[in-house]
N, CA, C and O atoms as a MOPAC input file, in Angstrom:
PM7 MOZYME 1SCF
protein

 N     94.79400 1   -35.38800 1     8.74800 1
 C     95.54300 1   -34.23700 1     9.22100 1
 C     95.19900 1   -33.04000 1     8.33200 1
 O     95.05700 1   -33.25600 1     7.12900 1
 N     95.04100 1   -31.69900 1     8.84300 1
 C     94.40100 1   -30.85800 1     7.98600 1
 C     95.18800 1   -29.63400 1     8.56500 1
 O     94.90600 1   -29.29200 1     9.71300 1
 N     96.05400 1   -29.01000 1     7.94300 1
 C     96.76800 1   -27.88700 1     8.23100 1
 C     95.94400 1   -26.29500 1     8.65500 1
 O     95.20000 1   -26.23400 1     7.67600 1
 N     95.68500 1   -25.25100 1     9.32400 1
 C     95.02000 1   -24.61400 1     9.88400 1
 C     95.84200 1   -23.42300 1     9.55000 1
 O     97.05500 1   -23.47000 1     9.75600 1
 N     95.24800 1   -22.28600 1     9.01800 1
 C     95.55600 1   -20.52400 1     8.14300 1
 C     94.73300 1   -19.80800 1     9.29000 1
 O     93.87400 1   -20.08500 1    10.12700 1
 N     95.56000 1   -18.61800 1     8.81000 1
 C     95.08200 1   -17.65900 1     9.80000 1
 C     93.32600 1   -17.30300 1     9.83500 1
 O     92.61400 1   -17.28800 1    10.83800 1
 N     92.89000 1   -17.01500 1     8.31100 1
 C     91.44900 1   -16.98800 1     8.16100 1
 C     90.64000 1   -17.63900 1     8.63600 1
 O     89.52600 1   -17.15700 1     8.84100 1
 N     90.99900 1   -19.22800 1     9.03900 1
 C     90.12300 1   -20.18800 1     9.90900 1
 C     90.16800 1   -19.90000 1    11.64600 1
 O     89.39100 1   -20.35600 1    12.48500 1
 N     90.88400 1   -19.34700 1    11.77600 1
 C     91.71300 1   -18.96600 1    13.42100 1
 C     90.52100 1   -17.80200 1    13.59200 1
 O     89.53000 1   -17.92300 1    14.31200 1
 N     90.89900 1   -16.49600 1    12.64800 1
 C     89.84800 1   -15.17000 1    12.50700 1
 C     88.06900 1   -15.14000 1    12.56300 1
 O     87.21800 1   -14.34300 1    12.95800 1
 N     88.08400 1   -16.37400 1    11.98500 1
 C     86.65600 1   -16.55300 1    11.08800 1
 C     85.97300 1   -16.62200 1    12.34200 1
 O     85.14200 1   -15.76200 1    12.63100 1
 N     86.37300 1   -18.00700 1    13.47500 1
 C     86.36200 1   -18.39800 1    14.50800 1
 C     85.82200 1   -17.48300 1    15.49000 1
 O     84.71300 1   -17.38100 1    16.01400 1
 N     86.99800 1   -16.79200 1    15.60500 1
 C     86.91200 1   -16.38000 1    17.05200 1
 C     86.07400 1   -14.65900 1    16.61900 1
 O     86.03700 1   -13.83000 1    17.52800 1
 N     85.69200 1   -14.42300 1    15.74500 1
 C     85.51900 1   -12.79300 1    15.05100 1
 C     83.71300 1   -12.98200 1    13.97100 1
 O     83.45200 1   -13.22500 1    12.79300 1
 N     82.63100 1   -12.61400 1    15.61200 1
 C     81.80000 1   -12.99900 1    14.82100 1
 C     80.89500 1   -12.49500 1    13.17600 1
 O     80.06600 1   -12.98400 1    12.40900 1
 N     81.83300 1   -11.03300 1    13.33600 1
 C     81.90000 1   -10.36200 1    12.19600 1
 C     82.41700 1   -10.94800 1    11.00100 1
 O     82.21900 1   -10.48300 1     9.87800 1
 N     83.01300 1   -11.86700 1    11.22700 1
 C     84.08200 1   -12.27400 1    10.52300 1
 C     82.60800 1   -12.64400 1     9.56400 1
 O     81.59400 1   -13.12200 1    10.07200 1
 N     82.83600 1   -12.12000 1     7.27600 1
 C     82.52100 1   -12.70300 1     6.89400 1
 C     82.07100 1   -14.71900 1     6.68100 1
 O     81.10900 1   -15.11200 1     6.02200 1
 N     82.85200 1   -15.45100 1     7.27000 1
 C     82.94600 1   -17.34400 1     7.48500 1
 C     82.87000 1   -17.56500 1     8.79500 1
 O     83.20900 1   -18.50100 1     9.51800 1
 N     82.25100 1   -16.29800 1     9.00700 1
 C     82.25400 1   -17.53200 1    10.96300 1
 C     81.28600 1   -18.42700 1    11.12400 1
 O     81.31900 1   -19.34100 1    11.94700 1
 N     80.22300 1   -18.15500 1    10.20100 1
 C     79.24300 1   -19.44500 1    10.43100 1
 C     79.99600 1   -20.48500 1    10.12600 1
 O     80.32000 1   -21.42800 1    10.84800 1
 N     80.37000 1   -20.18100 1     8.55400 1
 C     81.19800 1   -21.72100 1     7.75700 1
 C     82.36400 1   -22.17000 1     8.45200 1
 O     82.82300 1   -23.28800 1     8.21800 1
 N     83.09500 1   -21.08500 1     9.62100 1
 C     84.04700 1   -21.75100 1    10.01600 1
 C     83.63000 1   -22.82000 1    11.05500 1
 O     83.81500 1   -24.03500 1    11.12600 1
 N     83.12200 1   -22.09100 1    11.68300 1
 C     82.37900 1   -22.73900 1    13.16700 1
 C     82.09900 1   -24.15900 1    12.78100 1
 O     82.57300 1   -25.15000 1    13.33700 1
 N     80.98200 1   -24.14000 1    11.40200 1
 C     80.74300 1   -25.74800 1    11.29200 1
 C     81.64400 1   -26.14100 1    10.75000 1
 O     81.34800 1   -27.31600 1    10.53100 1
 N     83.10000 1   -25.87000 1    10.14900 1
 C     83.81000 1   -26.67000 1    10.15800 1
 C     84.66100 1   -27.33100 1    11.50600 1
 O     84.70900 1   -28.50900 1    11.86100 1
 N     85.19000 1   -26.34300 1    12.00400 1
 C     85.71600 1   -26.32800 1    13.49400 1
 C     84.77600 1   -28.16900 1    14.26600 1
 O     85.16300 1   -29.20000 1    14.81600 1
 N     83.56700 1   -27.62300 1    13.84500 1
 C     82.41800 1   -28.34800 1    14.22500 1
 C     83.21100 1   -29.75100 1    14.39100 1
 O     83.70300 1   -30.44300 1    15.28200 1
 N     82.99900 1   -29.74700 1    12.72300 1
 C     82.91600 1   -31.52400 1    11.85500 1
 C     84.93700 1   -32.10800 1    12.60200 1
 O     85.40400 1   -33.19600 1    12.94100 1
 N     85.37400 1   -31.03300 1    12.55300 1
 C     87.03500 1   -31.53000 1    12.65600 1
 C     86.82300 1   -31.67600 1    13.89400 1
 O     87.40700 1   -32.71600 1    14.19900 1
 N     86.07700 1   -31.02700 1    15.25300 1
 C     86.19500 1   -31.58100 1    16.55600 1
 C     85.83000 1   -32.92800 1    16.84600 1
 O     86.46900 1   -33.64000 1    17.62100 1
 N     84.54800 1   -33.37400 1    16.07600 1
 C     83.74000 1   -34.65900 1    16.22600 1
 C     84.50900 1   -35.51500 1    15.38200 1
 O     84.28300 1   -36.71100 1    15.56500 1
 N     85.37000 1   -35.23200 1    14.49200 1
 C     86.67100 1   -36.57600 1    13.95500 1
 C     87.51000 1   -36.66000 1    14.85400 1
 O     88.06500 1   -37.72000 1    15.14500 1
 N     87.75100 1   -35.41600 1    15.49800 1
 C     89.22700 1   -35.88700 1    16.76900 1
 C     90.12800 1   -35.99200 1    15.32800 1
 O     90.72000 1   -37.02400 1    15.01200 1
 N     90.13200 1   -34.68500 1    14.46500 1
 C     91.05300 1   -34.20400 1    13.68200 1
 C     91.87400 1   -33.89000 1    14.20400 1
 O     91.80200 1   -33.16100 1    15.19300 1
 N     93.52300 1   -34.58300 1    13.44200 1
 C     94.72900 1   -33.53600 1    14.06300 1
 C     94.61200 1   -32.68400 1    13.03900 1
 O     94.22200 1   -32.84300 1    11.88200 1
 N     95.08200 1   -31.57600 1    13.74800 1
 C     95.17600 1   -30.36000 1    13.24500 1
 C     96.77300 1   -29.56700 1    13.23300 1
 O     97.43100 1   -29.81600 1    14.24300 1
 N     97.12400 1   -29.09200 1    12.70100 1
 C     98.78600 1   -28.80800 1    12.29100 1
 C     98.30600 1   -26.86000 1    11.68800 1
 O     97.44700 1   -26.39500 1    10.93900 1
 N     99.36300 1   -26.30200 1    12.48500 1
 C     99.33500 1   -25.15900 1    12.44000 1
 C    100.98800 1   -24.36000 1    12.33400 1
 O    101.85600 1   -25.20100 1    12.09500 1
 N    101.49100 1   -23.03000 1    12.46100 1
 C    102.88100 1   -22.70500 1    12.86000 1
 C    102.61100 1   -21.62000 1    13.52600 1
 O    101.61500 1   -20.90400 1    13.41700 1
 N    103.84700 1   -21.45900 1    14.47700 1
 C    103.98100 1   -20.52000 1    15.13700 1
 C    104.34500 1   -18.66400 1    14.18500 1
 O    104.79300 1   -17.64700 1    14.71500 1
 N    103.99500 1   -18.83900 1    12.94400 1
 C    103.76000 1   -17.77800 1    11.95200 1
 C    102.68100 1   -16.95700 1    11.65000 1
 O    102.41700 1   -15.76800 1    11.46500 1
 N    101.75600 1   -18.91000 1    11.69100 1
 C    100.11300 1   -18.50600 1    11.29300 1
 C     99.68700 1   -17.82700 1    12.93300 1
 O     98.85700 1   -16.91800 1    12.96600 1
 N    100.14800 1   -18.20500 1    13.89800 1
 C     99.86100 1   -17.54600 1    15.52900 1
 C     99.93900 1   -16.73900 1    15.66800 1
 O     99.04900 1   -15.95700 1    16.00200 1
 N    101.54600 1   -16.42800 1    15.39300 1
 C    101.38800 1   -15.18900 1    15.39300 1
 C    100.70900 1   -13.98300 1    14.59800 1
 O    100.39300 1   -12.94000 1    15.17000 1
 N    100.45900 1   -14.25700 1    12.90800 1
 C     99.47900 1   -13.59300 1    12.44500 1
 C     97.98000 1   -13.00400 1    13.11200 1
 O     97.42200 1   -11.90800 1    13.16400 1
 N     97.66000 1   -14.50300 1    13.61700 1
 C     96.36800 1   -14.93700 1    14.29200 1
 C     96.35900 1   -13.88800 1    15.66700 1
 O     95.39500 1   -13.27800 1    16.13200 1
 N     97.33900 1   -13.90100 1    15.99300 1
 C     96.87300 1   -13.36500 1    17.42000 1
 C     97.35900 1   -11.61900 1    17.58000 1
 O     96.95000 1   -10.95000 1    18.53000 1
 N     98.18900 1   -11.09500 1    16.60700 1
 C     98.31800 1    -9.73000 1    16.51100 1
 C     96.73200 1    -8.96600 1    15.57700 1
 O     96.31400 1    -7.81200 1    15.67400 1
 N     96.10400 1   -10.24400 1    14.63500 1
 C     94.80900 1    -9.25800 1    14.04500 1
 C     93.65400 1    -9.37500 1    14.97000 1
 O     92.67000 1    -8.64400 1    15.07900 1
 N     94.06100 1   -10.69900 1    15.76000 1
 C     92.33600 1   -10.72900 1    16.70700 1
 C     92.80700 1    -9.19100 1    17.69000 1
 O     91.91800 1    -8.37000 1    17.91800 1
 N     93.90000 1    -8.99800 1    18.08100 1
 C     94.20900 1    -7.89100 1    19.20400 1
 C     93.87500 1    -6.54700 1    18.33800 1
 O     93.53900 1    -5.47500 1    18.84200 1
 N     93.98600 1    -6.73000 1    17.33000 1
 C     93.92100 1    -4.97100 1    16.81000 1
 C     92.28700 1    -5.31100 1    16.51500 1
 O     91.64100 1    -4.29600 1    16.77500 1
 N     91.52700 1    -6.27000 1    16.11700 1
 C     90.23100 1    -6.17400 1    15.59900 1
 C     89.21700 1    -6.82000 1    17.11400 1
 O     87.99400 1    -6.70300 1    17.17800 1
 N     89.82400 1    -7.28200 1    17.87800 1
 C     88.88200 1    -7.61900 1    18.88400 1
 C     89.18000 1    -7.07900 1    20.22700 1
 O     88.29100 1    -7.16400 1    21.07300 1
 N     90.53000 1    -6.42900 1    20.59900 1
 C     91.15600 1    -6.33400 1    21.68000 1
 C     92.08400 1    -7.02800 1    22.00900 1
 O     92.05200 1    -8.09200 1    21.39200 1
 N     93.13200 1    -6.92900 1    22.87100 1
 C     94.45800 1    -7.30200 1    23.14800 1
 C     94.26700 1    -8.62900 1    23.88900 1
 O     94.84000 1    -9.65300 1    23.51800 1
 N     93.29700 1    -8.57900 1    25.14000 1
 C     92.70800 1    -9.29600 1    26.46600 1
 C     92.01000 1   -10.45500 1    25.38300 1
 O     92.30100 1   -11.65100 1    25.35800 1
 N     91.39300 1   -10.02300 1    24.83800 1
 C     90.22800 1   -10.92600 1    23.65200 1
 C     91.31700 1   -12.07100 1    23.25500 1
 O     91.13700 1   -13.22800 1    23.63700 1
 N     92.57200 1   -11.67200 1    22.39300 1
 C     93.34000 1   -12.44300 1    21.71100 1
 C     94.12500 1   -12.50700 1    22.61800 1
 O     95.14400 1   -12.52200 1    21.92800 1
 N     94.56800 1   -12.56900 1    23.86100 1
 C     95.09900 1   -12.85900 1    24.88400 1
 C     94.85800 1   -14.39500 1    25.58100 1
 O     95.50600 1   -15.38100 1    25.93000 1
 N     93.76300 1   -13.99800 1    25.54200 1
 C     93.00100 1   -15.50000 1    26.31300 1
 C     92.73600 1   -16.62700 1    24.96500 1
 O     93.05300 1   -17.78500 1    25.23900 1
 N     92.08200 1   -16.34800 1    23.27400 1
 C     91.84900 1   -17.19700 1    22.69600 1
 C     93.90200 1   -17.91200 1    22.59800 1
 O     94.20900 1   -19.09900 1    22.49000 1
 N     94.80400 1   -16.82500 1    22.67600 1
 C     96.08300 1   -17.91200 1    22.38200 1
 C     96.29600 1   -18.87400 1    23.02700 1
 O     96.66600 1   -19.98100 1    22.63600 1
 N     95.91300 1   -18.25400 1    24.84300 1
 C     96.14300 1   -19.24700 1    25.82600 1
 C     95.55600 1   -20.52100 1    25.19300 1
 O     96.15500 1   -21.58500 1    25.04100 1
 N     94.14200 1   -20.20600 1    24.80800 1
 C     93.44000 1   -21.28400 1    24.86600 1
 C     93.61900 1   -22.11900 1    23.53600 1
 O     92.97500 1   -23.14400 1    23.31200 1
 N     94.65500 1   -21.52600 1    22.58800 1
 C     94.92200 1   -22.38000 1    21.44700 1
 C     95.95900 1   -23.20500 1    21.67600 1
 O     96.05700 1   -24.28300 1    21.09000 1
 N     97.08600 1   -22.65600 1    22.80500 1
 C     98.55200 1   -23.03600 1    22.74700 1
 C     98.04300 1   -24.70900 1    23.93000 1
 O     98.79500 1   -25.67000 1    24.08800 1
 N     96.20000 1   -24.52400 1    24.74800 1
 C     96.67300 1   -25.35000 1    25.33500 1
 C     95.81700 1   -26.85800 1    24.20200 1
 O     95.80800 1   -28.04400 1    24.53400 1
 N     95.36600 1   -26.42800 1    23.24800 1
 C     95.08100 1   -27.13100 1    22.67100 1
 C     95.79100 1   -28.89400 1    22.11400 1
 O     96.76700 1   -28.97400 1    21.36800 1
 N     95.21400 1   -29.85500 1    22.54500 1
 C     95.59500 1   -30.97800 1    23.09600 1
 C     95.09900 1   -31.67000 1    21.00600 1
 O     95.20100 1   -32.87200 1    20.76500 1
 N     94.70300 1   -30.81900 1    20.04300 1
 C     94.24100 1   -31.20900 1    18.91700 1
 C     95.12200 1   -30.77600 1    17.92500 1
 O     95.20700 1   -31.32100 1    16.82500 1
 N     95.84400 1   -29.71600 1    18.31500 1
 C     96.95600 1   -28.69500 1    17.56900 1
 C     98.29400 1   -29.14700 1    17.67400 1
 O     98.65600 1   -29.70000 1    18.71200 1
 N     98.87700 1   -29.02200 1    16.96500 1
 C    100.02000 1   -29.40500 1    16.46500 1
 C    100.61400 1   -27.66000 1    16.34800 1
 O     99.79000 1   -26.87300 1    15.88100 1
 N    101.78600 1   -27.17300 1    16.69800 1
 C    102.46800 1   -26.48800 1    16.30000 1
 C    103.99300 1   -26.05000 1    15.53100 1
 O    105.00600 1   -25.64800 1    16.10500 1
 N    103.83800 1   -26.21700 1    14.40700 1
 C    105.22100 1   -26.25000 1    13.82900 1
 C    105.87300 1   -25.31000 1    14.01300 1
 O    105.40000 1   -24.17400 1    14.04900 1
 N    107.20500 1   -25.60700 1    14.18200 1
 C    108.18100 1   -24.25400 1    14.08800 1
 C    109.16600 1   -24.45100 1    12.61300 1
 O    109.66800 1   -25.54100 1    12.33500 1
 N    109.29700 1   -23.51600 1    11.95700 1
 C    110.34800 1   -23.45600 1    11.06600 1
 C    111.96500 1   -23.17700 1    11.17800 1
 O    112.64700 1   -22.31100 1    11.72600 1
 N    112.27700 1   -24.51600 1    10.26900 1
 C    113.76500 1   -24.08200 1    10.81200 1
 C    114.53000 1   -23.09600 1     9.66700 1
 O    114.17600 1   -22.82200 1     8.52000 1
 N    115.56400 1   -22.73000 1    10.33700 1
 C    115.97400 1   -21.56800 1     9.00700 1
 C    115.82700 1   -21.71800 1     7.87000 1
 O    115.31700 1   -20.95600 1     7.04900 1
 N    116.61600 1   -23.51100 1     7.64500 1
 C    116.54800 1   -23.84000 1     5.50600 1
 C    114.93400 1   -23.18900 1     5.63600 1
 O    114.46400 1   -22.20100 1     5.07200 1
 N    114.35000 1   -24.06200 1     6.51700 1
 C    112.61700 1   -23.92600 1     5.72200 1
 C    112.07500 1   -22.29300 1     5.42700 1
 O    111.22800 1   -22.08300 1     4.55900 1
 N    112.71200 1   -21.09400 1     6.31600 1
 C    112.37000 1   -19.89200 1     5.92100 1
 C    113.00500 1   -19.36900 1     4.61100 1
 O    112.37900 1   -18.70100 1     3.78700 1
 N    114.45700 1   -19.77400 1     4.47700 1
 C    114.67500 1   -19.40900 1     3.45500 1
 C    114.20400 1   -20.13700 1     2.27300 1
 O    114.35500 1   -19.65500 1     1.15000 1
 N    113.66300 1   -21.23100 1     2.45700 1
 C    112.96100 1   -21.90200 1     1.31800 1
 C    111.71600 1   -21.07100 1     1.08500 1
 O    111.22800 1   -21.32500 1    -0.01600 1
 N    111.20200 1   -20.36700 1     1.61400 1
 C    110.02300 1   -19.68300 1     1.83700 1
 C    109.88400 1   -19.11600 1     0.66800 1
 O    109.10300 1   -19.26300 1    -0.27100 1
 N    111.41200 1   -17.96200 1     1.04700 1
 C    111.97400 1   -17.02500 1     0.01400 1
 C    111.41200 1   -17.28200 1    -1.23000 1
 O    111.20500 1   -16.32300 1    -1.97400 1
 N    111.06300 1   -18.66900 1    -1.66900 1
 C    111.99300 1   -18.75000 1    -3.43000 1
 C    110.13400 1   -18.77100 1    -3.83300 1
 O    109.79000 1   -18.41000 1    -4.95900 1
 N    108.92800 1   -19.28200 1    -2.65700 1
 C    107.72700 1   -19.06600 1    -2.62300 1
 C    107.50100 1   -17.55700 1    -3.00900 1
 O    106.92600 1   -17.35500 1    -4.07800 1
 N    107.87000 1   -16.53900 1    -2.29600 1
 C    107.54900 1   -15.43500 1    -1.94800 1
 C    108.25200 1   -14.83200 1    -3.23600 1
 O    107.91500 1   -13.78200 1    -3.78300 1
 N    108.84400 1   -15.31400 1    -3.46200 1
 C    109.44000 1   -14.56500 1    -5.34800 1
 C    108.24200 1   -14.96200 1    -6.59300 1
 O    107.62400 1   -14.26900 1    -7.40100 1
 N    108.27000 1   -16.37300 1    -6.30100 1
 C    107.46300 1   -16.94200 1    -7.34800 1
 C    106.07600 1   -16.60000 1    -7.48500 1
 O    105.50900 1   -16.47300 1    -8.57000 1
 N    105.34400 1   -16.40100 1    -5.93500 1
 C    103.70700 1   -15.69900 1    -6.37500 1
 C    103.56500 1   -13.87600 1    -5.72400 1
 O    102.71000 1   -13.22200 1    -5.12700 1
 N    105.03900 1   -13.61900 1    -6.30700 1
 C    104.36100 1   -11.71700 1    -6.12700 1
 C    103.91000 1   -11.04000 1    -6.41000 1
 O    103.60200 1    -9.94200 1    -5.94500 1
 N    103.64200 1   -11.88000 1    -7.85700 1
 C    102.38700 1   -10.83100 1    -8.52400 1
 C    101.03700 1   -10.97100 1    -7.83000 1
 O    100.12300 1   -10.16300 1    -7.99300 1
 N    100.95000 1   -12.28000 1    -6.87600 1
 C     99.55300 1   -12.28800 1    -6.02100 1
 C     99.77900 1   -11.52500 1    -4.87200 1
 O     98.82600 1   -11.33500 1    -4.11600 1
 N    100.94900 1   -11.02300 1    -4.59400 1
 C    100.97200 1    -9.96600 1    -3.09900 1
 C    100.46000 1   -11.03400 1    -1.55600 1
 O     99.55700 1   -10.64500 1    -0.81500 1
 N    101.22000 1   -12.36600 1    -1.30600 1
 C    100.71800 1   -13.13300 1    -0.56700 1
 C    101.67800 1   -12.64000 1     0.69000 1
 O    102.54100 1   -11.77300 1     0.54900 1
 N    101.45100 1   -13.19900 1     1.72600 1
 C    102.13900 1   -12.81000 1     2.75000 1
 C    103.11900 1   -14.18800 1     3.14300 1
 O    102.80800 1   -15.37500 1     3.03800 1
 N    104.47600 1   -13.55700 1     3.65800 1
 C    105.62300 1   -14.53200 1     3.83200 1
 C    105.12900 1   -15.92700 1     4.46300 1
 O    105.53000 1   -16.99700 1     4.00400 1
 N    104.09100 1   -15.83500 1     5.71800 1
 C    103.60400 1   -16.70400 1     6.43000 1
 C    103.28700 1   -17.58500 1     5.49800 1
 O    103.63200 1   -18.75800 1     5.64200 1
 N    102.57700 1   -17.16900 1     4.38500 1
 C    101.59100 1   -18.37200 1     3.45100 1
 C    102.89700 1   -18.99400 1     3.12100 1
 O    102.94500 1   -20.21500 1     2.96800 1
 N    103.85100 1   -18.33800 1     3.01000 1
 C    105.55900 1   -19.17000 1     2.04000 1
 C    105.81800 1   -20.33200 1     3.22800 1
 O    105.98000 1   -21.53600 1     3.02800 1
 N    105.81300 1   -19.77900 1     4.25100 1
 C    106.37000 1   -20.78000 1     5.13100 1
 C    105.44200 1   -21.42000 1     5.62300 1
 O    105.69400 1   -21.91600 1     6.72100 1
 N    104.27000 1   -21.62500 1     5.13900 1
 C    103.39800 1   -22.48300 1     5.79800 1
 C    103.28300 1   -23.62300 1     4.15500 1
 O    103.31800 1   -24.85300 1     4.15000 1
 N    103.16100 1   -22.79900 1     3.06400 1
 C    103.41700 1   -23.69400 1     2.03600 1
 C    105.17400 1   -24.63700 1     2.18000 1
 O    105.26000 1   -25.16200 1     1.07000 1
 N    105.93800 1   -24.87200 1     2.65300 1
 C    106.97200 1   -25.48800 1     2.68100 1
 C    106.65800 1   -26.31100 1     3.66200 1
 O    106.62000 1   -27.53100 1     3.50200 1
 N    106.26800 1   -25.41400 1     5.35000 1
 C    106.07400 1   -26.65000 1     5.99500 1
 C    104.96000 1   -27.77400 1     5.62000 1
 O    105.07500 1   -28.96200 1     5.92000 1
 N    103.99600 1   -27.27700 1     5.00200 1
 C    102.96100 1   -28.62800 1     4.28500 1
 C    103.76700 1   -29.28600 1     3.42700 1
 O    104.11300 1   -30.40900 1     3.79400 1
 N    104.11400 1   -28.94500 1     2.50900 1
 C    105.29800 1   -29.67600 1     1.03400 1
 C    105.78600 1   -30.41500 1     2.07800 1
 O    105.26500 1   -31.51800 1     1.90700 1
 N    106.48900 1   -30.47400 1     3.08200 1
 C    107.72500 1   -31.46500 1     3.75100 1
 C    106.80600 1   -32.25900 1     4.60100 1
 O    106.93300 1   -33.48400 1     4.61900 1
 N    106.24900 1   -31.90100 1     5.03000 1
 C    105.30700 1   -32.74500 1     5.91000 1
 C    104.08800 1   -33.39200 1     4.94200 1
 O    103.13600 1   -33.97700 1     5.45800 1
 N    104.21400 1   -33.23100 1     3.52400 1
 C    103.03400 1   -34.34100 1     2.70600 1
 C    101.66900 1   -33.33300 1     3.35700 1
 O    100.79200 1   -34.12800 1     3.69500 1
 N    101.34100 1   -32.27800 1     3.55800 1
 C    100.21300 1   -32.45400 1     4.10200 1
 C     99.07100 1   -31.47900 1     3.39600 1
 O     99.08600 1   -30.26100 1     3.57800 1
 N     98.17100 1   -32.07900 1     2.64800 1
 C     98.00200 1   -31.75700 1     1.38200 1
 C     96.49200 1   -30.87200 1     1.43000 1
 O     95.98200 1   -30.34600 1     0.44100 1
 N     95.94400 1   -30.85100 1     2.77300 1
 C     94.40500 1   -30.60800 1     3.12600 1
 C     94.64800 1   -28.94900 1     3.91400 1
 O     95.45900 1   -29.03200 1     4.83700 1
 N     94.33000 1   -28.13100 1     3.79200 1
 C     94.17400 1   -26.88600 1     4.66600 1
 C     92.75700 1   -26.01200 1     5.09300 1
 O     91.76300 1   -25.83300 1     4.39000 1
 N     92.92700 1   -25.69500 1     6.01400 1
 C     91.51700 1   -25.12600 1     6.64600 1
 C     91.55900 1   -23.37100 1     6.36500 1
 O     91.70300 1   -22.68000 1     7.37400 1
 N     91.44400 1   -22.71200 1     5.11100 1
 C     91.29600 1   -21.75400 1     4.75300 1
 C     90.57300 1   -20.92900 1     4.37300 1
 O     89.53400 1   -21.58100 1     4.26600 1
 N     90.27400 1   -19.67700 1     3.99700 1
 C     89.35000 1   -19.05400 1     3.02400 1
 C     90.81900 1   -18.29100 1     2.18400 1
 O     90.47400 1   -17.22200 1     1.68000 1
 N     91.88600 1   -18.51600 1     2.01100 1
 C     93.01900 1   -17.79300 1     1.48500 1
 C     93.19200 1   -18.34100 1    -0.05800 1
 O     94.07100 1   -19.20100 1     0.00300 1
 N     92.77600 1   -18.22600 1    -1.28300 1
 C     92.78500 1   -18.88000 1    -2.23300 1
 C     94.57700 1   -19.12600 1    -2.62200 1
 O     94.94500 1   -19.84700 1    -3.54900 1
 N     95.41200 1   -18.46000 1    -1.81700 1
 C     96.57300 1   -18.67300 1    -2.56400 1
 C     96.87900 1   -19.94800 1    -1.90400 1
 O     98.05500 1   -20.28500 1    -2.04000 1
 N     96.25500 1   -20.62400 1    -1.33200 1
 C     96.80000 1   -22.06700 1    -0.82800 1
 C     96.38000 1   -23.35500 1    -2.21100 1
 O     96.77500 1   -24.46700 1    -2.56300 1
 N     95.28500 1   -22.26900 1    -2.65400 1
 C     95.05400 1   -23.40200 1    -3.84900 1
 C     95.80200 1   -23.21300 1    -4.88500 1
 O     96.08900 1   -24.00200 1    -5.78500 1
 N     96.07900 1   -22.24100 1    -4.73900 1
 C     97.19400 1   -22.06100 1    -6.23100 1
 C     98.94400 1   -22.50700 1    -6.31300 1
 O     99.77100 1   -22.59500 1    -7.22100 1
 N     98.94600 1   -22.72200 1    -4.80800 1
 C    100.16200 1   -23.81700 1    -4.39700 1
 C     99.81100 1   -25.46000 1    -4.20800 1
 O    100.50900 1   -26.23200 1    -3.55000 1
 N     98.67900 1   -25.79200 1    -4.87000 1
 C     98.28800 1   -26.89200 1    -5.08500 1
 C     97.88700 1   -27.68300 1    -3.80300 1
 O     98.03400 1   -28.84000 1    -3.41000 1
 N     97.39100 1   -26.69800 1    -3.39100 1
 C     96.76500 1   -27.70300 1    -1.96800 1
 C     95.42300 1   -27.53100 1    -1.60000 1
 O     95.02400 1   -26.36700 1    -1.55300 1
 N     94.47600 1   -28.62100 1    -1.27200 1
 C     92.79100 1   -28.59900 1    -1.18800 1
 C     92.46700 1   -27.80000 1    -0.38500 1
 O     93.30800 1   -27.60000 1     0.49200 1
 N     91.47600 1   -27.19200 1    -0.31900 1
 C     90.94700 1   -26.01600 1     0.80600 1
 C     89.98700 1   -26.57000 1     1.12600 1
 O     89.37900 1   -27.31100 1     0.35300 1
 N     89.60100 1   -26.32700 1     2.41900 1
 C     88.50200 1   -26.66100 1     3.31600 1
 C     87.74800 1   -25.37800 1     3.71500 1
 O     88.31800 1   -24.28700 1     3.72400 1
 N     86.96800 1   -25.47200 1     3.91300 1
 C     85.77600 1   -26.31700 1     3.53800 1
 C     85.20700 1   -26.22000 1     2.06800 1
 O     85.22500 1   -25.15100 1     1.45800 1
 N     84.94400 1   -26.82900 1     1.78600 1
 C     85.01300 1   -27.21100 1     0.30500 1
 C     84.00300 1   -26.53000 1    -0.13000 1
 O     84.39800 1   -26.09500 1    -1.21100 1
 N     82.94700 1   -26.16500 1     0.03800 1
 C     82.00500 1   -25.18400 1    -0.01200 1
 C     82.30500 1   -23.93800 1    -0.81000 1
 O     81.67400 1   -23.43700 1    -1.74100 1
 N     83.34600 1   -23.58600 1    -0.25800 1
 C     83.82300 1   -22.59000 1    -0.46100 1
 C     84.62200 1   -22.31400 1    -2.10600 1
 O     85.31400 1   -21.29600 1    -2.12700 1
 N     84.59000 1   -22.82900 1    -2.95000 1
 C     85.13600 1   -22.25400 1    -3.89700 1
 C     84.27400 1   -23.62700 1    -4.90500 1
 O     84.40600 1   -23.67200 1    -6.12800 1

């Protein structure tokens, strides 16, 4: 199981995107495992308001459709404790200027054990969790 950040979502679908090669072949290797994949409706929404301002509205219109119908994705929702647990994230790394999403995506991994993420966001490593593709750092 490998948890999924907005940068892997971007990298993807944005061929500008500095990692779209590296994402792509990761995307690659996790399709041909029949990886589950675990995401939130935080990182989506991140995901799908920057593809609309950087690719078009219609662009990130159709990749959501085509994420939400994703049969590999997992979508978490957070429940309140877990946002306000976020909070005590979002105090503790402000001197890194991270965004709330990373808080609540770091809690929902902590509770769910899920220790692997598909990023280029280094603050996932500094909440003690492996980044993928490993290449990368």
């Amino acid at each position: 199981m490998i948890y999924i950040d907005t940068g892997a979502f971007l990298a993807r679908h944005l061929s500008k995107d500095q990692y779209h090669h590296q994402a792509n072949a990761f995307w690659d290797s996790i399709r041909k495992k029949s990886e589950t994949c675990v995401t939130s409706n935080f990182v989506l929404n991140e995901t799908f308001t920057l593809l609309g301002r950087r690719a078009g509205y219609s662009f990130a219109a159709q990749r959501a459709r085509n994420i939400y119908a994703s049969e590999l994705l997992n979508i978490l929702r957070p429940s309140l404790e877990e946002e306000l647990k976020a909070i005590g994230f979002f105090e503790k790394y402000s001197d890194h200027r991270l965004s709330f999403t990373d808080c609540v995506s770091f809690v929902l991994m902590k509770k769910r054990k899920i220790k692997r993420v598909f990023t280029f966001d280094y603050h996932f490593h500094l909440a003690g969790f492996q980044l993928y593709p490993e290449s990368q750092h």
